[in-house]
Kinemage of the C-alpha trace (Angstrom):
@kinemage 1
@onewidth
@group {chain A} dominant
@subgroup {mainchain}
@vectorlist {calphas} color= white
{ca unk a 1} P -247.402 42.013 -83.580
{ca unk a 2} L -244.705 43.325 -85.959
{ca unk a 3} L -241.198 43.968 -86.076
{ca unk a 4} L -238.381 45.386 -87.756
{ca unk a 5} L -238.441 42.879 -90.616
{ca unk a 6} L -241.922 44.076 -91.037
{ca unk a 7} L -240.769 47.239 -91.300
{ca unk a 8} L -237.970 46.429 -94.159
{ca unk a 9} L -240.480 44.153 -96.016
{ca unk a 10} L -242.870 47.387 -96.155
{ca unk a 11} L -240.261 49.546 -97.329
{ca unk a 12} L -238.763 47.313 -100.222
{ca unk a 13} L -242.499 46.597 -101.277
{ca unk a 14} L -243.004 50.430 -101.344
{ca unk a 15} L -239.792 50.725 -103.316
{ca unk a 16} L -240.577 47.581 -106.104
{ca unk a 17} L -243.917 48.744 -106.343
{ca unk a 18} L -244.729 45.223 -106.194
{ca unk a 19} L -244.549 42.334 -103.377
{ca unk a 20} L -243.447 39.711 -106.051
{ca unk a 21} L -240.192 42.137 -107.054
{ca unk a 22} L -239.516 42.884 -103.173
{ca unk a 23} L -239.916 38.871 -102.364
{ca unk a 24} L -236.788 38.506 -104.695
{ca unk a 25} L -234.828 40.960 -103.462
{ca unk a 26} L -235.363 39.770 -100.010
{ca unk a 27} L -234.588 35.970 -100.800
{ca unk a 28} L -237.952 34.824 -100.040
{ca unk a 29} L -240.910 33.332 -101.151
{ca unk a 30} L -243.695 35.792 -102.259
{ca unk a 31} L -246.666 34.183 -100.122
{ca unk a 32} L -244.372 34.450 -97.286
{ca unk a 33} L -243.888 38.270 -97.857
{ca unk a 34} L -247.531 38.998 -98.408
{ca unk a 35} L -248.618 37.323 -95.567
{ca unk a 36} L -245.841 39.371 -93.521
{ca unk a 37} L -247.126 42.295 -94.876
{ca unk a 38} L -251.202 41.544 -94.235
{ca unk a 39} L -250.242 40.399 -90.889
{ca unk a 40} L -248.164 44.486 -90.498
{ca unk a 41} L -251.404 45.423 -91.901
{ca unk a 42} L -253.458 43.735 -89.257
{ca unk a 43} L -251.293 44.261 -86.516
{ca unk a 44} L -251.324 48.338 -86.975
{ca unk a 45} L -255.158 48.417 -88.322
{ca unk a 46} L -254.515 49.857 -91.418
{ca unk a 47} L -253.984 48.893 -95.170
{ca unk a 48} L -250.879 50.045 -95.754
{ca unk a 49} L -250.716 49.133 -99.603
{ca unk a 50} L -253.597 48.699 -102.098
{ca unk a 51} L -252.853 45.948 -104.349
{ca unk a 52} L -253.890 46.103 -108.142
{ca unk a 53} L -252.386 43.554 -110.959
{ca unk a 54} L -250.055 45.600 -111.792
{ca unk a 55} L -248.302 46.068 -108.237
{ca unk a 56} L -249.292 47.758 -105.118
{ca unk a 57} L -248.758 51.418 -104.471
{ca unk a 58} L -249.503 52.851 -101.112
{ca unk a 59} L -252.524 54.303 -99.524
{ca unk a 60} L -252.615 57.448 -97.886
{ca unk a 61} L -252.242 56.643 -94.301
{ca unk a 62} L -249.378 53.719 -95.791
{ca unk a 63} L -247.864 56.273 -96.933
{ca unk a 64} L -247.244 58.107 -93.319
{ca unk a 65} L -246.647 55.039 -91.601
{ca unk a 66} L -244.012 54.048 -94.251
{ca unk a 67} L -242.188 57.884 -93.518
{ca unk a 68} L -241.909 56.652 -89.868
{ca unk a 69} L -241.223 53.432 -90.689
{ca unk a 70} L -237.798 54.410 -92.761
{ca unk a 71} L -236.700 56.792 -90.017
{ca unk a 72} L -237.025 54.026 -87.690
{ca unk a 73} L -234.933 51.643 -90.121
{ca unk a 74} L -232.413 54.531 -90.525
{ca unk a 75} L -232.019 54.993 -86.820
{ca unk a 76} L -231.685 51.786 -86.025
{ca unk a 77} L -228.478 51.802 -88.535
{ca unk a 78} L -227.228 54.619 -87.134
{ca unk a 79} L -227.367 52.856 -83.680
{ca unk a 80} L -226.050 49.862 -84.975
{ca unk a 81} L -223.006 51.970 -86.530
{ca unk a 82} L -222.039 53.146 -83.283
{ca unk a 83} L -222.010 50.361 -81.377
């Protein structure tokens, strides 16, 4: 099962380009974030990123499911904003 934070560790990872440079920006260890993100993976039955040595970019269907993941985030701060 995933949550939110699943769904902010997706979008920095898609916005490093890589899970190492997304780890740091969230304060947290990388293994910790990649597991997060193969458990999102799991949990939605998808890969959402394909990983290469030189970062991670994301596949097609990642792709979609990071567009409705960021309009969820953004909702959920607009929510949060007014109450």
């Amino acid at each position: 099962m995933y949550n939110l934070q699943h769904l902010k560790y997706a979008v920095e990872v898609e916005r490093t380009g890589s899970i190492s440079k997304a780890a740091k920006n969230l304060f947290m260890g990388q293994p910790h974030l990649s597991k997060a993100i193969m458990e999102l993976e799991d949990s939605i039955g998808i890969a959402v990123f394909n990983r290469s040595p030189k970062g991670v970019v994301p596949t097609a269907r990642g792709e979609e499911f990071l567009r409705y993941a960021k309009n969820i985030l953004a909702q959920m701060d607009e929510m949060e904003a007014l109450y």
